[in-house]
Biopython code that builds the backbone (N, CA, C, O; Angstrom):
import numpy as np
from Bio.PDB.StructureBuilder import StructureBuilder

atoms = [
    (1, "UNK", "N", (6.746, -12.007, -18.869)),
    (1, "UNK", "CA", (6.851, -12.195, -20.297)),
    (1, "UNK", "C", (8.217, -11.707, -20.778)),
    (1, "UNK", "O", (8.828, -10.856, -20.131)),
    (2, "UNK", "N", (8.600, -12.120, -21.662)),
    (2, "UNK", "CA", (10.275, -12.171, -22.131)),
    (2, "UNK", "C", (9.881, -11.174, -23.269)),
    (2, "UNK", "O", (8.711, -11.158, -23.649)),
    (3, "UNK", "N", (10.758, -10.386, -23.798)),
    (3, "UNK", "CA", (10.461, -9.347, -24.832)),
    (3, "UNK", "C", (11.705, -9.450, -25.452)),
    (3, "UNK", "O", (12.593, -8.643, -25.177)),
    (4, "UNK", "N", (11.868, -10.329, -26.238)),
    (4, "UNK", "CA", (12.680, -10.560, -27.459)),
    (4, "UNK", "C", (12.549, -9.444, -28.520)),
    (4, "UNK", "O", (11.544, -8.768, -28.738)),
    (5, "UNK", "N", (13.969, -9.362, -29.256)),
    (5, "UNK", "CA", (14.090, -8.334, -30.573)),
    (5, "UNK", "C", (15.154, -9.130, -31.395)),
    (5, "UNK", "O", (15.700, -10.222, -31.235)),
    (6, "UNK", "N", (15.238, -8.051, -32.432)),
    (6, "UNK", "CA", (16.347, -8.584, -33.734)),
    (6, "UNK", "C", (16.392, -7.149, -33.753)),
    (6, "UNK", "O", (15.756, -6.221, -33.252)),
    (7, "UNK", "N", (17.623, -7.348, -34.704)),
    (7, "UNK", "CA", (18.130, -6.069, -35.279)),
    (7, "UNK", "C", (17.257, -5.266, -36.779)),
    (7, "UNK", "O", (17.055, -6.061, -37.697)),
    (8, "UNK", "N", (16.852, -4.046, -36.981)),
    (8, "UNK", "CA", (16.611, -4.265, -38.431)),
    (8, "UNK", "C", (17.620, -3.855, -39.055)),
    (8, "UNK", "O", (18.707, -4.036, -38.508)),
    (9, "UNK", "N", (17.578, -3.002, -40.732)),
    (9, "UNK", "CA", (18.718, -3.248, -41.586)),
    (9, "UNK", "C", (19.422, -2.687, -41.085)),
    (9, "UNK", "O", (20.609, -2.991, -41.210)),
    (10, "UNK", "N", (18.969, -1.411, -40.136)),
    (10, "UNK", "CA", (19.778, 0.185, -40.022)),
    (10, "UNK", "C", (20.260, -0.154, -38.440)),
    (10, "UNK", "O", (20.771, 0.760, -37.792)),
    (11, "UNK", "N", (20.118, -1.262, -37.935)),
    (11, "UNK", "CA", (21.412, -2.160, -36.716)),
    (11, "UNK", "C", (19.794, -1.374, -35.839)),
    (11, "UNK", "O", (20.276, -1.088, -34.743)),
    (12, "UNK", "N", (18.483, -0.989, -35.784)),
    (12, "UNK", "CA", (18.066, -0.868, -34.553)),
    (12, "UNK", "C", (17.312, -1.816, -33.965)),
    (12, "UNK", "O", (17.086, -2.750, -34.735)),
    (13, "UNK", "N", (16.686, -1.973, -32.556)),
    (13, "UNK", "CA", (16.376, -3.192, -32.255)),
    (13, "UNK", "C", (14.823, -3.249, -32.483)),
    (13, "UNK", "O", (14.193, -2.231, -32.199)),
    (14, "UNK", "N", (14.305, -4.083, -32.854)),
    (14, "UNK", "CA", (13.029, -4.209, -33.214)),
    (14, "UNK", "C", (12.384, -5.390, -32.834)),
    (14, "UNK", "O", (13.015, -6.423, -33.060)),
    (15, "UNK", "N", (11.023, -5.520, -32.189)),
    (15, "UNK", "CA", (10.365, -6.607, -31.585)),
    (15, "UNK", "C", (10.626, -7.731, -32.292)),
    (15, "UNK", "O", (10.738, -7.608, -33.512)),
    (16, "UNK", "N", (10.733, -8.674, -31.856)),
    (16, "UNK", "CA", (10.333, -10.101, -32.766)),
    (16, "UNK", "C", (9.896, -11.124, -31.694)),
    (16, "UNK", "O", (10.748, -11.584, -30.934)),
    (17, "UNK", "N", (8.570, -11.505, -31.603)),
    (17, "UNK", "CA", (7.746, -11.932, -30.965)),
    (17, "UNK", "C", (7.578, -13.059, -30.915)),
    (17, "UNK", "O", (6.951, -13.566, -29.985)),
    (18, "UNK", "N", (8.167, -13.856, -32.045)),
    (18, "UNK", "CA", (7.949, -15.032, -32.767)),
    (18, "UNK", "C", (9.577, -15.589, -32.048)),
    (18, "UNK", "O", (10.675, -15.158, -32.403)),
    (19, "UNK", "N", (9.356, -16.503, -31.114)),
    (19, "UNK", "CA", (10.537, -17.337, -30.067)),
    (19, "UNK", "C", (11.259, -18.025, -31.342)),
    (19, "UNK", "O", (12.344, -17.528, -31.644)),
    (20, "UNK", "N", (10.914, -18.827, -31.927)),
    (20, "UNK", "CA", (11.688, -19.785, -32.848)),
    (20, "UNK", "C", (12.358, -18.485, -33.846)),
    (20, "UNK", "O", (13.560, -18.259, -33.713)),
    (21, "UNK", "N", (11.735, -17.842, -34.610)),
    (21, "UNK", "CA", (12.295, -16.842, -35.408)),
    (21, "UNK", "C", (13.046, -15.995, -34.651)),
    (21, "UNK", "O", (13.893, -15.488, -35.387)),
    (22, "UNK", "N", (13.141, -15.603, -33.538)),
    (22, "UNK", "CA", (14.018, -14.748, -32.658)),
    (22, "UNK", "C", (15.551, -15.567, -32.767)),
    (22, "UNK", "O", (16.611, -15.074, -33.153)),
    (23, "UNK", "N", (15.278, -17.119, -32.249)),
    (23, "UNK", "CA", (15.958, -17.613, -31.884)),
    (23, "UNK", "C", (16.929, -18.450, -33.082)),
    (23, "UNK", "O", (18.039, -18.914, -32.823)),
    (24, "UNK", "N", (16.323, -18.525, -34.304)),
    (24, "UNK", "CA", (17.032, -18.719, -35.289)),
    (24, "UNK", "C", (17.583, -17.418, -35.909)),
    (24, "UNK", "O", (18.532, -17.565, -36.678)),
    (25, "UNK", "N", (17.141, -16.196, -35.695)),
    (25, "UNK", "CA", (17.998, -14.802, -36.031)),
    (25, "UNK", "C", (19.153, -14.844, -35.159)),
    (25, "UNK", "O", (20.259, -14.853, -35.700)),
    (26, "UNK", "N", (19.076, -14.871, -33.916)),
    (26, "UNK", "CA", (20.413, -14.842, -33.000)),
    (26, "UNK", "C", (21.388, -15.731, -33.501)),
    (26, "UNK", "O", (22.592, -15.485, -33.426)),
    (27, "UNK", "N", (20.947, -16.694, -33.977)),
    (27, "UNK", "CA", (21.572, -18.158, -34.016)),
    (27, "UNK", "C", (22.810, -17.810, -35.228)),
    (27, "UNK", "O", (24.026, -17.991, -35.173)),
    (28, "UNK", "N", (22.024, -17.291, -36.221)),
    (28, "UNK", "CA", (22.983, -16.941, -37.475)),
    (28, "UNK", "C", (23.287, -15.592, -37.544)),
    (28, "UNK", "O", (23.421, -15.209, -38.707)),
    (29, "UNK", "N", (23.441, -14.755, -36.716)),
    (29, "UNK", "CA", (23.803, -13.314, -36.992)),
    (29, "UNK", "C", (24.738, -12.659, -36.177)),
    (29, "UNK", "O", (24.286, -12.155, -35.149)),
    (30, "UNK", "N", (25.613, -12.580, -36.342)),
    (30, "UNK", "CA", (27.166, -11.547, -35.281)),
    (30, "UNK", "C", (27.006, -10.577, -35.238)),
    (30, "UNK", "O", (27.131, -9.627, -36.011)),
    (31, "UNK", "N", (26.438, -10.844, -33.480)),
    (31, "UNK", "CA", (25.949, -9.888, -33.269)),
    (31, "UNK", "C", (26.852, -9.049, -32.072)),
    (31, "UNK", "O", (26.293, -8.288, -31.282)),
    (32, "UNK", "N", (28.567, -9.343, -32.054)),
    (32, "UNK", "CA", (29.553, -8.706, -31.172)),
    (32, "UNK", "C", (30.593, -7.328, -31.968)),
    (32, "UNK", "O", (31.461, -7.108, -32.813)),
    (33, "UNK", "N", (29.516, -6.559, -30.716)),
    (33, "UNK", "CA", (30.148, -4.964, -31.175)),
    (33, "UNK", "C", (31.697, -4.761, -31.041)),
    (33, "UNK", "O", (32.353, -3.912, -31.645)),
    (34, "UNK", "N", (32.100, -5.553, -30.273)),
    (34, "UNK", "CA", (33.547, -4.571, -29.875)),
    (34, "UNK", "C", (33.796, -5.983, -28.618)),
    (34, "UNK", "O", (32.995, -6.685, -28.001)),
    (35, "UNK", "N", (35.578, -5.909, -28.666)),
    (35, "UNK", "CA", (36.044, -7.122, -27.809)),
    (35, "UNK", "C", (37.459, -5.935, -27.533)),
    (35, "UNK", "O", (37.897, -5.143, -28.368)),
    (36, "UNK", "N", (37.917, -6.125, -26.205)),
    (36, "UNK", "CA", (39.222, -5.570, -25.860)),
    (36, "UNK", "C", (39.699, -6.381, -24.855)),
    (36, "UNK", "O", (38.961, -7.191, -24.293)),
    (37, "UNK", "N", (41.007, -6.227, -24.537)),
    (37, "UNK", "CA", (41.038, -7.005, -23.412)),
    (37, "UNK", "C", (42.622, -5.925, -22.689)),
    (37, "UNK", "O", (43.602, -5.569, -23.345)),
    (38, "UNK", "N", (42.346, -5.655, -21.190)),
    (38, "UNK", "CA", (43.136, -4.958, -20.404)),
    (38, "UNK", "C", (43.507, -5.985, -19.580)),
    (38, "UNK", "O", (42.769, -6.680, -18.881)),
    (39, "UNK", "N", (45.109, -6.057, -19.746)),
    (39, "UNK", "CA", (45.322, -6.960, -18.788)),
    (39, "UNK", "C", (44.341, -8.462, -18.949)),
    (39, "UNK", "O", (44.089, -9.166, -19.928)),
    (40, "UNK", "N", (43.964, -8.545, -17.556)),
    (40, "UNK", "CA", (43.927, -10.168, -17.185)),
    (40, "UNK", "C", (42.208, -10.257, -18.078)),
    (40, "UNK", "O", (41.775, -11.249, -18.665)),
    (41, "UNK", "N", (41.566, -9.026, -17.938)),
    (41, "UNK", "CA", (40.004, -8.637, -18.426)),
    (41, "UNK", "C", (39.880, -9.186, -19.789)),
    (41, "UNK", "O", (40.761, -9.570, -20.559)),
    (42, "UNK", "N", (38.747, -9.147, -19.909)),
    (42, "UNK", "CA", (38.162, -8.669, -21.442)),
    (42, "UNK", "C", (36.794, -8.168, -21.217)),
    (42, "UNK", "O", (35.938, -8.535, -20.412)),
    (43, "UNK", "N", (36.788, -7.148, -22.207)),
    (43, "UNK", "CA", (35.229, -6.335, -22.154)),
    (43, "UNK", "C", (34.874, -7.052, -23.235)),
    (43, "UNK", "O", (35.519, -7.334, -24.244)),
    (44, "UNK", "N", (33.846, -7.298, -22.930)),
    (44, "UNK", "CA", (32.815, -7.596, -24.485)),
    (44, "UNK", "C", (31.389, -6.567, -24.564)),
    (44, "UNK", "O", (30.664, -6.004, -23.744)),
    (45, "UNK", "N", (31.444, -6.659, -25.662)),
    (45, "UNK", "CA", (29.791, -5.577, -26.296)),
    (45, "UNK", "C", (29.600, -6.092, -27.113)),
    (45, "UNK", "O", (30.309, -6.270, -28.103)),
    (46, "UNK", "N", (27.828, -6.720, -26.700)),
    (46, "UNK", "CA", (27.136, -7.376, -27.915)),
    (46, "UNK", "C", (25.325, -7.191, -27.893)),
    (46, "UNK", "O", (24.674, -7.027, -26.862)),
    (47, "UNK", "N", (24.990, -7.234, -28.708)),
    (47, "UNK", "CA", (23.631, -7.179, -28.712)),
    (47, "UNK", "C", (23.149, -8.681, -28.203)),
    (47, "UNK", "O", (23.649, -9.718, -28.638)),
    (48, "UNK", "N", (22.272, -8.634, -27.376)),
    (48, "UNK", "CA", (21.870, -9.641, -26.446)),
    (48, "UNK", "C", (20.178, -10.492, -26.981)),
    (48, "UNK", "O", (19.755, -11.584, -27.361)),
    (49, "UNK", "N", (19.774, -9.308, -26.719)),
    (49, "UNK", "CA", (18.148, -9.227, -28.168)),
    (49, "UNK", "C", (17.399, -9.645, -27.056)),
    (49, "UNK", "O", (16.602, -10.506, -27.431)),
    (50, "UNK", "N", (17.279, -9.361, -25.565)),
    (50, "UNK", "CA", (16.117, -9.716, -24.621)),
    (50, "UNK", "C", (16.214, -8.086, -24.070)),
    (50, "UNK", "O", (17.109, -7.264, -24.263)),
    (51, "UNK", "N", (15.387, -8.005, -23.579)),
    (51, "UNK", "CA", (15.143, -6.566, -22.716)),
    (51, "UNK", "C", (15.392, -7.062, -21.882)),
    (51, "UNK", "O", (14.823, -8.120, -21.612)),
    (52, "UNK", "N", (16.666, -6.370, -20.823)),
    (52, "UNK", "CA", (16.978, -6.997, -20.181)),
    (52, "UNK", "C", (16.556, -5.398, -18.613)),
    (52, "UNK", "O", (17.025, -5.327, -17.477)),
    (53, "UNK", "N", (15.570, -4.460, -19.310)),
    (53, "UNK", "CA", (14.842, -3.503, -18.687)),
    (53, "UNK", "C", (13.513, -3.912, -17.620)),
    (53, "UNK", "O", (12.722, -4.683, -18.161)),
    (54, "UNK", "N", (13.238, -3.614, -16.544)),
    (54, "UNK", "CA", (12.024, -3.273, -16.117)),
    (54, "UNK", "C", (10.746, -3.145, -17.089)),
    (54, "UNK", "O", (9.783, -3.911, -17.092)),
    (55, "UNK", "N", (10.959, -1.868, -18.023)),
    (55, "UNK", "CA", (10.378, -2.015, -18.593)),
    (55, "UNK", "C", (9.071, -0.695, -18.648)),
    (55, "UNK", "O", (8.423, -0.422, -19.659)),
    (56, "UNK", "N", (8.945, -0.117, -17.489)),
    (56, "UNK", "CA", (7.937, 0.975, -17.321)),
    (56, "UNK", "C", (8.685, 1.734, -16.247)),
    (56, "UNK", "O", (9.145, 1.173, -15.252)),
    (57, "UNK", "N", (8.798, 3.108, -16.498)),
    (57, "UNK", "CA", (9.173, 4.212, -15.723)),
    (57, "UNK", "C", (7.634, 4.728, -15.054)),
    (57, "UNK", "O", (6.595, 5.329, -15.325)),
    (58, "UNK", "N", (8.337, 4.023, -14.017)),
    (58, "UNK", "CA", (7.500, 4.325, -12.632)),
    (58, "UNK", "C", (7.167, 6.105, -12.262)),
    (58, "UNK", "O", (6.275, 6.456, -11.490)),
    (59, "UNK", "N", (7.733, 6.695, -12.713)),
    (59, "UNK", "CA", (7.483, 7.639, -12.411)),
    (59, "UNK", "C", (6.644, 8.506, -13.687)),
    (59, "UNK", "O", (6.492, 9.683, -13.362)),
    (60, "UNK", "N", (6.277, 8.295, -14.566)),
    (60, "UNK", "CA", (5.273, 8.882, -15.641)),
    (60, "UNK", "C", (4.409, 7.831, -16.575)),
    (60, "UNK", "O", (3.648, 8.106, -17.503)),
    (61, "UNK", "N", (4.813, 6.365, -15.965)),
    (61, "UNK", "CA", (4.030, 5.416, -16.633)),
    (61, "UNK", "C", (4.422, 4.874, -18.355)),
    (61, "UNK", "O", (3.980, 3.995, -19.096)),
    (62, "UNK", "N", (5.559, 6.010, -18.473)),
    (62, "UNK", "CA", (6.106, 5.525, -20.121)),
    (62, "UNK", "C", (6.951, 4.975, -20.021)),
    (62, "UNK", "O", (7.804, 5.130, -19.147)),
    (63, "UNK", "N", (6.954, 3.803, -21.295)),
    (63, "UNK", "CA", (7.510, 2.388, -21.533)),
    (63, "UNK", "C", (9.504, 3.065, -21.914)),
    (63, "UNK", "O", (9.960, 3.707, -22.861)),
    (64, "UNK", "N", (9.893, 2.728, -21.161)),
    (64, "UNK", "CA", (11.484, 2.751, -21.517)),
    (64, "UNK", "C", (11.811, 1.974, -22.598)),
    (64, "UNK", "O", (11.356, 0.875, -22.915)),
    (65, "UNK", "N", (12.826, 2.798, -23.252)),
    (65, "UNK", "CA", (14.100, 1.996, -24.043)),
    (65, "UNK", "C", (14.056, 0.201, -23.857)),
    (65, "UNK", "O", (13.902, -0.003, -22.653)),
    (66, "UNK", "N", (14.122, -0.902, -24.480)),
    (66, "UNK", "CA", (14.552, -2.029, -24.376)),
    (66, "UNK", "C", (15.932, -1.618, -24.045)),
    (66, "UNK", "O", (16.511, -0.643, -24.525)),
    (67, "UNK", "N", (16.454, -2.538, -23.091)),
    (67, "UNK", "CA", (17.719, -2.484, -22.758)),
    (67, "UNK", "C", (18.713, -3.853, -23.794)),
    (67, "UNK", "O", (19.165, -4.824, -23.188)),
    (68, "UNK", "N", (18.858, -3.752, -24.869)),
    (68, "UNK", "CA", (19.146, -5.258, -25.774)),
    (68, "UNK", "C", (20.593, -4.934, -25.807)),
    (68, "UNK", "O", (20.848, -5.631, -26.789)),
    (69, "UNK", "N", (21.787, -4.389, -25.476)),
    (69, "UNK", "CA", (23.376, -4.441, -25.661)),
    (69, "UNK", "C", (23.817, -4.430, -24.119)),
    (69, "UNK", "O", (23.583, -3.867, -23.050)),
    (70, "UNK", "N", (24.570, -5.374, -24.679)),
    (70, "UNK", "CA", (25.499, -5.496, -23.143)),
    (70, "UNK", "C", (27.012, -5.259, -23.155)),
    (70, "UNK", "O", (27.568, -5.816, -24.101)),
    (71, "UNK", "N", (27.737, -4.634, -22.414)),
    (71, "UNK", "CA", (29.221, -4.552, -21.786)),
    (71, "UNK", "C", (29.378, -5.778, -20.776)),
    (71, "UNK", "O", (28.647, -6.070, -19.830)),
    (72, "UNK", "N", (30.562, -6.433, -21.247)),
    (72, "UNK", "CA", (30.444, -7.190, -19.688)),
    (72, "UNK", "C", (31.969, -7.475, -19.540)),
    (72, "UNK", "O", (32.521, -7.930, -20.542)),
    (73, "UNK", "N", (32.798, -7.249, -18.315)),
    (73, "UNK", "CA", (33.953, -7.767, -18.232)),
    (73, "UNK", "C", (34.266, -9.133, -17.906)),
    (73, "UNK", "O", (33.758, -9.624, -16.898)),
    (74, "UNK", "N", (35.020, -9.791, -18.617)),
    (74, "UNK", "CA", (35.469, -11.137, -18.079)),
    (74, "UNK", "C", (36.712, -11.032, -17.421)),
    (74, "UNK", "O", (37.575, -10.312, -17.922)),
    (75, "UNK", "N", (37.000, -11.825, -16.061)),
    (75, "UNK", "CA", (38.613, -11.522, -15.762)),
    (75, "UNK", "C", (38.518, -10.721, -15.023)),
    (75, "UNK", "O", (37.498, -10.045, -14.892)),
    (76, "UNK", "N", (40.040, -10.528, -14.035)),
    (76, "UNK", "CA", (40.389, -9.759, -13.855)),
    (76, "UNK", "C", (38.930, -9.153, -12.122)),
    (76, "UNK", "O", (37.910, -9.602, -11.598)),
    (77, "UNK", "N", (40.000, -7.775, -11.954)),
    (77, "UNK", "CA", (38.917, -7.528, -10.543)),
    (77, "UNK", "C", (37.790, -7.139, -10.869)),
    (77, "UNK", "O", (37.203, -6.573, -9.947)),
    (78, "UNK", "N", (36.961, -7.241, -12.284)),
    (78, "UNK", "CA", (35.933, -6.379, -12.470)),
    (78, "UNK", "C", (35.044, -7.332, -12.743)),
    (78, "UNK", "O", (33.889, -6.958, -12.942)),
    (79, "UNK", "N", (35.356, -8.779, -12.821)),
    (79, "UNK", "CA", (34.656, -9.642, -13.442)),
    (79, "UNK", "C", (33.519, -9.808, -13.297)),
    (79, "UNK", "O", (33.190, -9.598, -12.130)),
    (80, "UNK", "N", (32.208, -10.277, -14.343)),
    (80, "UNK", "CA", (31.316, -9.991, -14.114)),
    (80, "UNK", "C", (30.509, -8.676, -13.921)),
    (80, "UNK", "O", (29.326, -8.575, -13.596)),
    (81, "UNK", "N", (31.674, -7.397, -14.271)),
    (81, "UNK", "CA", (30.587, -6.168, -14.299)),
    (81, "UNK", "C", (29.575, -6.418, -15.511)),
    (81, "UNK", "O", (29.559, -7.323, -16.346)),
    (82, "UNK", "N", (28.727, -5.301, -15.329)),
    (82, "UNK", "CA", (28.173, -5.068, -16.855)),
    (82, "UNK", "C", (27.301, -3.937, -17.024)),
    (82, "UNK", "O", (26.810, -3.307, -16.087)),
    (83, "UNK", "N", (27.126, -3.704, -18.217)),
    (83, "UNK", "CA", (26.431, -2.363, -18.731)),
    (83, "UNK", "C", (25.409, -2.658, -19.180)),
    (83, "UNK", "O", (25.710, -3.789, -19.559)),
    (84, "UNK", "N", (23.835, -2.472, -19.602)),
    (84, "UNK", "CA", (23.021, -2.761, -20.678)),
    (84, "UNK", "C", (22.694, -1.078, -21.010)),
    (84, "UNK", "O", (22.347, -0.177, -20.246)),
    (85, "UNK", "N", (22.961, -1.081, -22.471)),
    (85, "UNK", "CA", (22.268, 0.029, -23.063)),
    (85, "UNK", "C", (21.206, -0.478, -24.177)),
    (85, "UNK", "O", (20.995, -1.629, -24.560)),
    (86, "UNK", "N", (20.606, 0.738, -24.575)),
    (86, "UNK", "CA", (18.983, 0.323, -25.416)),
    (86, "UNK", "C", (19.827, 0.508, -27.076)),
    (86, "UNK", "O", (19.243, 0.076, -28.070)),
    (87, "UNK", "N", (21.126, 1.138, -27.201)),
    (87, "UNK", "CA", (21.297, 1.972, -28.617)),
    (87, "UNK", "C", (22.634, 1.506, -29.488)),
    (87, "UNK", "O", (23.701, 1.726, -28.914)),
    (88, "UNK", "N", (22.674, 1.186, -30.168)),
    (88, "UNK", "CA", (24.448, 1.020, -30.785)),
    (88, "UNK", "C", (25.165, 1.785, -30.276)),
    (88, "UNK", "O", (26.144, 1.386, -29.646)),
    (89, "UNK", "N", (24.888, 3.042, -30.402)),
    (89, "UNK", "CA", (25.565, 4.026, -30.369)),
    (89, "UNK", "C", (25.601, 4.154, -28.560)),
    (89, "UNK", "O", (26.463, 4.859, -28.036)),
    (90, "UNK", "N", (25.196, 3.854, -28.225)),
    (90, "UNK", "CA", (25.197, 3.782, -26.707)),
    (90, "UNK", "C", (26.128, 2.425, -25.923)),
    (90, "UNK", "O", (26.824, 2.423, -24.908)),
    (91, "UNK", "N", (25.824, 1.489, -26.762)),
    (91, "UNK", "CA", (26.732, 0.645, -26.368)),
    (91, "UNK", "C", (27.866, 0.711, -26.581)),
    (91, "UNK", "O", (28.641, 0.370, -25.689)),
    (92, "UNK", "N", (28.451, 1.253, -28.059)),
    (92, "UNK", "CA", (29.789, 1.376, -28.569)),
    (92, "UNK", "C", (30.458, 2.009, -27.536)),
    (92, "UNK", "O", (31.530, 1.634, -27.062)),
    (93, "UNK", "N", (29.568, 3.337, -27.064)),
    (93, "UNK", "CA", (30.249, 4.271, -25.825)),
    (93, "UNK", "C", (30.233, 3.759, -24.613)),
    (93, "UNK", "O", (30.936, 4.261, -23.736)),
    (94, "UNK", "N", (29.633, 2.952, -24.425)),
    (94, "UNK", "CA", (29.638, 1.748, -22.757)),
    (94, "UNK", "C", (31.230, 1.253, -22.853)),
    (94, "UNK", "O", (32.258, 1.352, -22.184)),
    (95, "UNK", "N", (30.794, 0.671, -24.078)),
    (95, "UNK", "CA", (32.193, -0.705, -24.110)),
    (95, "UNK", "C", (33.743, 0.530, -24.484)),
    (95, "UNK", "O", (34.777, -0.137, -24.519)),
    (96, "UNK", "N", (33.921, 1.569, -24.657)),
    (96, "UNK", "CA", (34.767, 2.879, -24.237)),
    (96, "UNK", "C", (35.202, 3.299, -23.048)),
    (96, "UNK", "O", (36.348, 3.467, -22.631)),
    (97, "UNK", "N", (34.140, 3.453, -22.538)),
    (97, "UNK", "CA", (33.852, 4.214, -20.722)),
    (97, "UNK", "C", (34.738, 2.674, -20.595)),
    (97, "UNK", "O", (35.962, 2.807, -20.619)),
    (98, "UNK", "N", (34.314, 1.537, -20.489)),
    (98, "UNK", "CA", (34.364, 0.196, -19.547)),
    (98, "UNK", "C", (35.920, 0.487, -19.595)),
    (98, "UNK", "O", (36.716, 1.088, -18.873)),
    (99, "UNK", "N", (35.994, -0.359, -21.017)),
    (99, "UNK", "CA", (37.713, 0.036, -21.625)),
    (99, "UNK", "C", (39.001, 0.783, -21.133)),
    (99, "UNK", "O", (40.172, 0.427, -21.269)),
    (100, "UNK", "N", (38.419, 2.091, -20.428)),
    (100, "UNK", "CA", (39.083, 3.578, -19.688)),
    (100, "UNK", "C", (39.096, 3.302, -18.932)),
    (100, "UNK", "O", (40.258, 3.242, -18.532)),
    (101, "UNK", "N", (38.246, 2.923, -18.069)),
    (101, "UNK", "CA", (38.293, 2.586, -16.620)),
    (101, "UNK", "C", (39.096, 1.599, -16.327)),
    (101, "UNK", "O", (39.964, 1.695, -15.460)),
    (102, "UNK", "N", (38.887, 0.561, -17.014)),
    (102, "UNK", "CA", (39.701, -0.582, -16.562)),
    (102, "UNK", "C", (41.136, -0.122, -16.914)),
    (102, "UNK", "O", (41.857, -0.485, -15.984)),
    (103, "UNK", "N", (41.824, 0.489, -17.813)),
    (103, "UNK", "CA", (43.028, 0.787, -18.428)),
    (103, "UNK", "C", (43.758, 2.304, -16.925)),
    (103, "UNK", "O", (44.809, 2.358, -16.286)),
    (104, "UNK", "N", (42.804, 3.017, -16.958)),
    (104, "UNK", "CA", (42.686, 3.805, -15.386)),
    (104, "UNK", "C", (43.364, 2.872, -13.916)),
    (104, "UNK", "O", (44.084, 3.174, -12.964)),
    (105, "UNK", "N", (42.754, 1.777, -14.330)),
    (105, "UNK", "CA", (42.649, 1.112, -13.146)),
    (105, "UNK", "C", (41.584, 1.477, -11.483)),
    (105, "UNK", "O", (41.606, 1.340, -10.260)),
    (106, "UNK", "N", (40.956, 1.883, -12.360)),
    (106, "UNK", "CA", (39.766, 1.937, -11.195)),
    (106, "UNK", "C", (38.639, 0.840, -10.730)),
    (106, "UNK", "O", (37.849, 1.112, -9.826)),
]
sb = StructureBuilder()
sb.init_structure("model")
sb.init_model(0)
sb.init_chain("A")
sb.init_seg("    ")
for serial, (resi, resn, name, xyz) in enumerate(atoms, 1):
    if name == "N":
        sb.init_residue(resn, " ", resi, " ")
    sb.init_atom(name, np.array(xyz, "f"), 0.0, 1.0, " ", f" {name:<3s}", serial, name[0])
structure = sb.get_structure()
């Protein structure tokens, strides 16, 4: 089963269950956190709106974080990395870390 979300007012991610309404929210809403580009790269961070999580922590049976923001590099030797975090505030700091590293050159 696919576990779709939207954003609510305060940017957090919240179920939306309803495929057509998911899919007409994505459709009209900008939803890209942050764009850089190092060199040949570009990082992108955006809210994705699928859990892109497992989904249950195997080890106590409680439901994890939706994983709905992604980092992903285009380009360059990293291409195709990527990050998923569950939080704005978690992603903003993904697409940072990514950013450093690549500028590092690691």
């Amino acid at each position: 089963m696919i576990h779709t979300y939207k954003l609510d007012k305060d940017g957090r991610p919240t179920p939306e269950p309803d495929l057509l309404a998911w899919a007409r929210w994505m459709g009209e809403t900008d939803r890209m956190l942050a764009v850089a580009h190092v060199g040949e790269a570009e990082v992108s961070t955006a809210f994705i709106g699928i859990d892109m999580s497992i989904g249950i922590d195997m080890s106590g049976g409680r439901r994890k974080p939706p994983l709905v923001f992604e980092t992903m590099v285009f380009g360059g030797l990293h291409d195709g990395e990527a990050m998923r975090t569950a939080t704005h505030a978690a992603a903003l700091k993904a697409h940072e870390l990514t950013v450093a590293r690549l500028k590092a050159g690691l």
